[in-house]
C-alpha positions as CSV (number, residue, x, y, z in Angstrom):
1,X,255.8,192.2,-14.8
2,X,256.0,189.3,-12.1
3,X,253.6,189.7,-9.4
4,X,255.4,189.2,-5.9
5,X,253.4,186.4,-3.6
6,X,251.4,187.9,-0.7
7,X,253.3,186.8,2.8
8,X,250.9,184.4,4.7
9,X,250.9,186.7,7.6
10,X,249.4,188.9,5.5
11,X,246.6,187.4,4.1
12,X,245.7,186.3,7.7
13,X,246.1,190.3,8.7
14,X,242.9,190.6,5.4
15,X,241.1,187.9,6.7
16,X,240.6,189.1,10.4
17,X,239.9,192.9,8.7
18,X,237.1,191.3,6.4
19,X,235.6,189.2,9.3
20,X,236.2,192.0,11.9
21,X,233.7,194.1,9.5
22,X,231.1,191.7,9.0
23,X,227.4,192.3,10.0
24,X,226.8,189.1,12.3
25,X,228.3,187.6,15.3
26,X,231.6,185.8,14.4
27,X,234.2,183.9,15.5
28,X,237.4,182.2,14.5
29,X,237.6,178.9,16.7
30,X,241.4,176.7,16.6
31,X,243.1,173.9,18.3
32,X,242.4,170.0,18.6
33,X,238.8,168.5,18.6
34,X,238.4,168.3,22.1
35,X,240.4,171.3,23.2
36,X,238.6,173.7,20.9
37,X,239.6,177.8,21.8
38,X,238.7,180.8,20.6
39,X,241.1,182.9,18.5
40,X,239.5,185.3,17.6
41,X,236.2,187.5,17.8
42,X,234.5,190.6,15.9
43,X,232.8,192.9,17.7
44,X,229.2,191.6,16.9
45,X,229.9,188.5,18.9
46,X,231.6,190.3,21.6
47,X,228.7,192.6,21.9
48,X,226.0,189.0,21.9
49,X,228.3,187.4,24.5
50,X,228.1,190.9,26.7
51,X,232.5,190.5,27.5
52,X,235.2,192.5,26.1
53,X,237.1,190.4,22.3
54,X,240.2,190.9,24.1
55,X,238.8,188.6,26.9
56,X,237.2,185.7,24.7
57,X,240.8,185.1,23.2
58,X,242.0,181.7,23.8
59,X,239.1,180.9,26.1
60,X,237.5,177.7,25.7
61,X,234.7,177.7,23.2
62,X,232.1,175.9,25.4
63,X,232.5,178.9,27.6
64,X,230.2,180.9,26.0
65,X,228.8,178.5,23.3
66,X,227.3,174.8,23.6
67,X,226.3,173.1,20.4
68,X,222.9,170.3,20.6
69,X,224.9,167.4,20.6
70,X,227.4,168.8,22.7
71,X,230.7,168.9,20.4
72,X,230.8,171.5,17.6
73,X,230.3,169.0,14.7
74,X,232.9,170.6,12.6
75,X,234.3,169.7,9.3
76,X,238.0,169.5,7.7
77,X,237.2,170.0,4.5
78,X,233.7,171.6,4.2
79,X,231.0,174.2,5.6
80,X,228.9,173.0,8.2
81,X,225.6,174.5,9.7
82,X,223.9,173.3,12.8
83,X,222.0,175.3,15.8
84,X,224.1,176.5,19.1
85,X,223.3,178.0,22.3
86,X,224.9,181.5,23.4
87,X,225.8,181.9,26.7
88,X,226.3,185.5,27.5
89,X,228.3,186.5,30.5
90,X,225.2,188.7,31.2
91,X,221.4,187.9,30.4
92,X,220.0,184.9,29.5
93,X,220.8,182.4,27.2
94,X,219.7,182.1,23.5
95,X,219.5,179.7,20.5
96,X,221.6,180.8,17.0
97,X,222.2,178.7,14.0
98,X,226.1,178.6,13.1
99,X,227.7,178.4,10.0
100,X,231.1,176.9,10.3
101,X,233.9,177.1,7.0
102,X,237.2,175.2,8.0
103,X,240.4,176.9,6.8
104,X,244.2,177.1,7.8
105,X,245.5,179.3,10.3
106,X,248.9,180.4,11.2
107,X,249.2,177.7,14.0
108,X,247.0,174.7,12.1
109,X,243.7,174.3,11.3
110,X,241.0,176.4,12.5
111,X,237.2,177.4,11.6
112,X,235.3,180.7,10.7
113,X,231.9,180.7,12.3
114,X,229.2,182.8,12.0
115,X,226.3,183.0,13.8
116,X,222.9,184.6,13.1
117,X,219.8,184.3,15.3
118,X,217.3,181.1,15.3
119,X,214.2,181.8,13.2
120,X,216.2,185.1,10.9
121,X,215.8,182.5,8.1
122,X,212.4,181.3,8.4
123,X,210.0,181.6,5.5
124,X,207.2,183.7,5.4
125,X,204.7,180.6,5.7
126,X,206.0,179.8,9.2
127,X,206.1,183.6,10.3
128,X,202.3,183.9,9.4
129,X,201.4,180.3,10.8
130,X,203.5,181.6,14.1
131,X,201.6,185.2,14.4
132,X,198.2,183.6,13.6
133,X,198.8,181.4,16.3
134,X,199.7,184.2,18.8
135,X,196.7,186.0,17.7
136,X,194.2,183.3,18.6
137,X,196.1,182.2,21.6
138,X,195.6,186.0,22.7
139,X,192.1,186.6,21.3
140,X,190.9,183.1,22.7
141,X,191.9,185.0,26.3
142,X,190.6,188.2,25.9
143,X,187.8,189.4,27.9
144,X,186.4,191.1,25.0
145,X,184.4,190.1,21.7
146,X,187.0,190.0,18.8
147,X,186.1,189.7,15.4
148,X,187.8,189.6,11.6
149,X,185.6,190.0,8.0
150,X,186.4,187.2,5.6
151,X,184.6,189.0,2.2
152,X,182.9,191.5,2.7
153,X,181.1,191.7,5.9
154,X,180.9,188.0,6.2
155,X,183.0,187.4,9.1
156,X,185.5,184.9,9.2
157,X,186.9,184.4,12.9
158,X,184.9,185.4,16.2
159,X,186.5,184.4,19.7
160,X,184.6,182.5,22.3
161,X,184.0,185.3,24.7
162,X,181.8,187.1,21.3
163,X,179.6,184.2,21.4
164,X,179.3,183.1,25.0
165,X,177.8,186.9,25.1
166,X,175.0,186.2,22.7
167,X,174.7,182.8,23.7
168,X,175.2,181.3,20.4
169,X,177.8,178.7,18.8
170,X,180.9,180.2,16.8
171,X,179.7,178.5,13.8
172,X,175.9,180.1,13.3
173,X,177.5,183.5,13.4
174,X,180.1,183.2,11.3
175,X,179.4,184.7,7.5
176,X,176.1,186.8,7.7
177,X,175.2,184.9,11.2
178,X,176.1,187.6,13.3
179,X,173.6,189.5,11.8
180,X,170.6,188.4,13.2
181,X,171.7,189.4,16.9
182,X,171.7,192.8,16.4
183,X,168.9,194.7,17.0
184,X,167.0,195.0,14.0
185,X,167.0,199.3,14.4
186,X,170.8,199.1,14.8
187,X,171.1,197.1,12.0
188,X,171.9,199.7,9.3
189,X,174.0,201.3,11.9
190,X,176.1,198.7,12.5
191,X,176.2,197.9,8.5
192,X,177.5,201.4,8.2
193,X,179.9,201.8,10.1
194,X,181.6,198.0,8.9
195,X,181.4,199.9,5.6
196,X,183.5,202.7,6.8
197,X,186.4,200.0,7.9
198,X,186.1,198.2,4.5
199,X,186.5,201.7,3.2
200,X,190.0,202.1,5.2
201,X,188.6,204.2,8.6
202,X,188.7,203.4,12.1
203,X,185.4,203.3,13.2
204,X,183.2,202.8,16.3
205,X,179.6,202.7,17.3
206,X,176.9,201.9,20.0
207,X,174.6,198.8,19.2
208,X,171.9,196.5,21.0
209,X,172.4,193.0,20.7
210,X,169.9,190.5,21.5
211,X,171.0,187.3,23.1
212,X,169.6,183.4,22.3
213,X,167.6,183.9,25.5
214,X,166.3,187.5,24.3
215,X,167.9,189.5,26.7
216,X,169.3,192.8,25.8
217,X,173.6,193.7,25.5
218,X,174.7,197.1,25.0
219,X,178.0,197.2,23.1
220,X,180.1,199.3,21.6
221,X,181.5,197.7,18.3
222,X,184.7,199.5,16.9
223,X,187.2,198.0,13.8
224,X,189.8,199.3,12.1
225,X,191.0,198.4,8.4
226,X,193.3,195.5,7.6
227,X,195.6,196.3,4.3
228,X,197.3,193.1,2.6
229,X,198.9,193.3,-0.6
230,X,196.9,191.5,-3.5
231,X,193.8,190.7,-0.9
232,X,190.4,192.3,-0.4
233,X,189.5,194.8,1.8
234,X,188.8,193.5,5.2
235,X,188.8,194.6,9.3
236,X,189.7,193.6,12.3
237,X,187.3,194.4,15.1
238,X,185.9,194.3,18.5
239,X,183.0,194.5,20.7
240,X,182.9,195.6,24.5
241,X,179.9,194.9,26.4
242,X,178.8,198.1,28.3
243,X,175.2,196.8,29.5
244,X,176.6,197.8,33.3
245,X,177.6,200.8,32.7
246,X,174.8,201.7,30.7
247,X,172.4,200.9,33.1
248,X,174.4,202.4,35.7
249,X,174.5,205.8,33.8
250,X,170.4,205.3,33.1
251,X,170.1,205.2,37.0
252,X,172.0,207.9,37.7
253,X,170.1,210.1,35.2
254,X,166.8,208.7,36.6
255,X,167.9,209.7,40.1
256,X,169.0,213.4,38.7
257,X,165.1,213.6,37.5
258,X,163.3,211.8,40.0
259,X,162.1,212.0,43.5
260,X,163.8,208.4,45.5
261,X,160.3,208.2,47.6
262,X,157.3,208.6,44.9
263,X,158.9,207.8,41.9
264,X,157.8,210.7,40.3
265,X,159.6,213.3,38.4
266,X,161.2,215.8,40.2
267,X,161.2,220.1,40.2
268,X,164.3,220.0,37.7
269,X,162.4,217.6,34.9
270,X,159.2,219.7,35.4
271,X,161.0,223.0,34.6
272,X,162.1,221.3,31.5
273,X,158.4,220.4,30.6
274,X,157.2,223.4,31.3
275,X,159.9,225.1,29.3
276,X,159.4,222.1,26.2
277,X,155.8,222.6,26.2
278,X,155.2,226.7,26.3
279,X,157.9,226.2,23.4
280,X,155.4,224.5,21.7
281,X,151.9,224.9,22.3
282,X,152.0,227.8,24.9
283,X,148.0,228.9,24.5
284,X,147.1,224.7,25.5
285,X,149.3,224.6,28.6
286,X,147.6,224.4,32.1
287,X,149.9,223.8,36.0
288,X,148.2,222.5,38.7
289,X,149.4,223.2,42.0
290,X,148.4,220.5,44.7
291,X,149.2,220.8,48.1
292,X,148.2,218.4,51.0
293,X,146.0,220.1,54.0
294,X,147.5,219.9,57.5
295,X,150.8,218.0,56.5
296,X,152.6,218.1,59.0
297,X,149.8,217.5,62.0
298,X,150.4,213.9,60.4
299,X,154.1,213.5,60.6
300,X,153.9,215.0,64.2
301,X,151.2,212.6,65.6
302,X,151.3,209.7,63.2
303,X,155.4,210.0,62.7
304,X,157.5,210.2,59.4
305,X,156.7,207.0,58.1
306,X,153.0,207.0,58.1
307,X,153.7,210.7,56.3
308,X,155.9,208.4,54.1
309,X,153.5,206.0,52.8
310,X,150.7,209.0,52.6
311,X,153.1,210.8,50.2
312,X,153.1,207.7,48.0
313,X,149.5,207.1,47.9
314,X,149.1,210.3,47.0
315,X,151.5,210.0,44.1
316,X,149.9,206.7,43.1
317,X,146.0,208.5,42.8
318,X,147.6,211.2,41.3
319,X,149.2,209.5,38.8
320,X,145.3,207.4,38.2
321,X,143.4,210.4,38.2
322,X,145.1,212.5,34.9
323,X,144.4,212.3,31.9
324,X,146.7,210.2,29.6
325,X,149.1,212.8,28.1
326,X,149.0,215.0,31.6
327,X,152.3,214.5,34.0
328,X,152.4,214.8,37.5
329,X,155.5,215.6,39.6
330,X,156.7,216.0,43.0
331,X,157.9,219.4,43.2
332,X,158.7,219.7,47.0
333,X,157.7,218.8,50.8
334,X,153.4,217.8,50.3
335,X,153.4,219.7,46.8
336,X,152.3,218.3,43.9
337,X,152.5,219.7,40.4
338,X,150.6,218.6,37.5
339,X,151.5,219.9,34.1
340,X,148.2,219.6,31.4
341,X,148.1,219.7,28.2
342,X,145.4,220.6,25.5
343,X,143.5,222.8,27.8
344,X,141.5,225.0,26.1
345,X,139.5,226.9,28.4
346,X,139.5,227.9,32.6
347,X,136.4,225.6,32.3
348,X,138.8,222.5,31.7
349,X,141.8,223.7,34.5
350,X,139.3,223.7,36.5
351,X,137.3,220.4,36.3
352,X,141.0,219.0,36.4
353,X,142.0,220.1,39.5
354,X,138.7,219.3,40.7
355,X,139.4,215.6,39.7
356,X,142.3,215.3,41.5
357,X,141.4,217.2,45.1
358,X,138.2,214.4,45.0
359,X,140.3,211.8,44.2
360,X,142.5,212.3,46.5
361,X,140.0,212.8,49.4
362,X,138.5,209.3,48.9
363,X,139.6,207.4,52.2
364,X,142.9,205.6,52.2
365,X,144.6,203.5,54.6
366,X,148.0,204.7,56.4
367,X,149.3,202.6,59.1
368,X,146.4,199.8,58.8
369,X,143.9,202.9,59.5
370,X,141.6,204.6,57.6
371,X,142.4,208.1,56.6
372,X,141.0,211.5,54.8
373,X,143.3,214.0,53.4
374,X,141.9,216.7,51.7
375,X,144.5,219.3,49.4
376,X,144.3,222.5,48.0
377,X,144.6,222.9,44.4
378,X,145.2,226.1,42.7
379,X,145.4,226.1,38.6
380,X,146.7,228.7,36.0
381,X,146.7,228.8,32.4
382,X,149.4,230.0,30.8
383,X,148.8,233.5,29.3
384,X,150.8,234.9,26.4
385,X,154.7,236.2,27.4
386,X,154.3,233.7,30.3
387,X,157.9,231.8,30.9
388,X,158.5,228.8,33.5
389,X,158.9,230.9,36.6
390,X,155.7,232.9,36.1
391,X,153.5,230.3,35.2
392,X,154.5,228.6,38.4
393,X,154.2,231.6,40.2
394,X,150.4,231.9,38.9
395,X,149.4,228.4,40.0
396,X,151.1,228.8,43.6
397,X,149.1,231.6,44.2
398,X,146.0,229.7,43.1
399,X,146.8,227.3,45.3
400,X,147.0,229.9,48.4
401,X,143.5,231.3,47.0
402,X,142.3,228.1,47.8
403,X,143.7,227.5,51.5
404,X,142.3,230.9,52.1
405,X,138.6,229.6,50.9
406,X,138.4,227.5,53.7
407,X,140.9,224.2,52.4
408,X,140.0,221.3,50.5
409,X,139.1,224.0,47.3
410,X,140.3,224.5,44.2
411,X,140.9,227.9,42.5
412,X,141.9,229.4,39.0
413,X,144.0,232.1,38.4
414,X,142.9,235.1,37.7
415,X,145.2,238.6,36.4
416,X,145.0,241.5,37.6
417,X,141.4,243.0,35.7
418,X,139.9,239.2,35.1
């Protein structure tokens, strides 16, 4: 059997099919050195140059393409490779590495290029080199403590902004350095929870740092694993200083519990007290009610502020005058509450409250004058079945006892019987 030879237009007809289906941008270029046109395209290169093939055809192949040195340096009898820049007719401009094979056309010579992107065939050396370098370019930046482990938890990177916030070179807290910032009772803690990445979870906590200078920085440390084939375990991490919004959130709680003028804790914290310690030693708990005689005759003829600044030095001899586990709060207008513990007997209520109304009737100076204030106090101990309210309620009507002796008295609760 004699095989029949293929007609040249045919083979041509295979070649355009074959290079039609391939993967990457390509192109069949013809014509003389300096008049260099495009024959042909696929639809990969139609697609990066954003035109229709039916367009490119016979267009001049600087059109869309410009080689370095400015001439495709193209071969007659072998492949070359060199880099190019595409030009789409849309978008911006790119850089591809060509790979040009010379070959013979139905009207001369012409050359099958194909393009693929610039850095599709670098090894995996330059790829790491390339993302470690975006990593510290980004992590040099950040406003925010970034850390990696090394072995371990020895750490083996920390950024600048990590060490400016403990005020201590890169280098001393690098392996184990690190350590010695945090607060020795968030130590384990912060061990922990590193353990937990090195185990594979994402994981976060609070921790106190202490700074070169000894100042204190709340921060919440989170990291998260970091898997690499044939390496240890290690983990990627962060830590956000939240020392502002910490303290923010501490003053707003201490408003929430406190009185803005006397510093003192307010009605809302003593309930909770009261509550706590009934809870817990109910048959030792004593309240005090103390209220100020004649308030308001001061504010009306010595004005608001002087009954400003009596108000405070009445918290501040209160405060002296109990004893050291006892509280005293500011539970509304000129009242006064005093919450005691360990008291045994009426005999102890009452040698309390009489503390405090002499105490507080020692002369004081408001407004660069001397003045007396004398108070009412009225105690109650706190029987068995007694909650919060009634409690109160018992040492309020102590305290109204004692106005009706005469002022300037103290009185003890008695029930109905005693």
């Amino acid at each position: 059997m004699t095989l029949q030879p293929v007609a040249p237009l045919a083979v041509h007809e295979a070649l355009f099919h074959a290079v039609g289906a391939a993967a990457d941008p390509t192109f069949i270029v013809g014509g003389s050195r300096d008049q260099l046109q495009i024959v042909w395209v696929n639809r990969s290169f139609a697609d990066a140059v954003c035109a229709e093939a039916a367009d490119l055809a016979e267009t001049p192949v600087e059109s869309v393409l410009i080689a370095a040195g400015g001439a495709l340096p193209l071969n007659d009898l072998r492949r070359t490779e060199f880099r190019v820049t595409l030009s789409p007719r849309i978008g911006f401009a790119s850089p591809w590495e060509a790979t040009a094979i010379p070959s013979v056309g139905i009207d001369g010579r012409c050359w099958v290029v194909s393009m693929r992107r610039a850095g599709d065939n670098l090894n995996i050396d330059q790829l790491l080199r390339a993302s470690e370098e975006r990593f510290r370019a980004l992590s040099e930046r950040a406003p925010i403590g970034i850390f990696t482990s090394e072995v371990g938890l020895r750490l083996g990177y920390i950024n600048d902004f990590l060490a400016e916030l403990v005020g201590l070179p890169t280098e001393q807290l690098l392996g184990t350095g690190w350590m010695q910032v945090v607060d020795p009772t968030h130590l384990d803690a912060v061990c922990g929870c590193l353990q937990g990445a090195l185990g594979g979870e994402a994981v976060e906590t609070p921790a106190r740092l202490v700074t070169r200078d000894g100042d204190e920085r709340w921060v919440t440390i989170r990291a998260v694993p970091i898997e690499a084939p044939d390496a240890p375990a290690a983990f990627l991490g962060t830590v956000e200083d939240v020392t502002a919004r910490r303290h923010f959130e501490q003053q707003l709680s201490w408003q929430a519990s406190h009185d803005p003028l006397t510093k003192l804790p307010n009605r809302a914290c003593l309930i909770d007290e009261i509550a706590a310690a009934l809870e817990e030693r109910p048959d030792e708990v004593a309240v005090l009610f103390v209220d100020l005689d004649d308030f308001k005759s001061v504010n009306d003829t010595l004005g608001h502020a002087v009954g400003d600044e009596l108000l405070v030095e009445v918290a501040t001899r209160l405060r002296a005058a109990i004893r050291g586990d006892d509280r005293v709060f500011r539970f509304a207008g000129d009242e006064f509450v005093v919450l005691a513990y360990r008291v045994t007997s009426d005999t102890v209520a009452r040698e309390i409250g009489e503390r405090l109304r002499l105490d507080l009737s020692a002369p004081m100076l408001l407004g660069g004058s001397p003045f007396v204030v004398t108070c009412s106090v009225g105690a109650a101990r706190a029987g068995e079945g007694d909650d919060v309210d009634t409690l109160l309620h018992h040492a309020d009507v102590a305290m109204y006892e004692a106005k009706r002796a005469g002022k300037g008295a103290t009185a003890l609760y008695r029930s109905e019987g005693n």
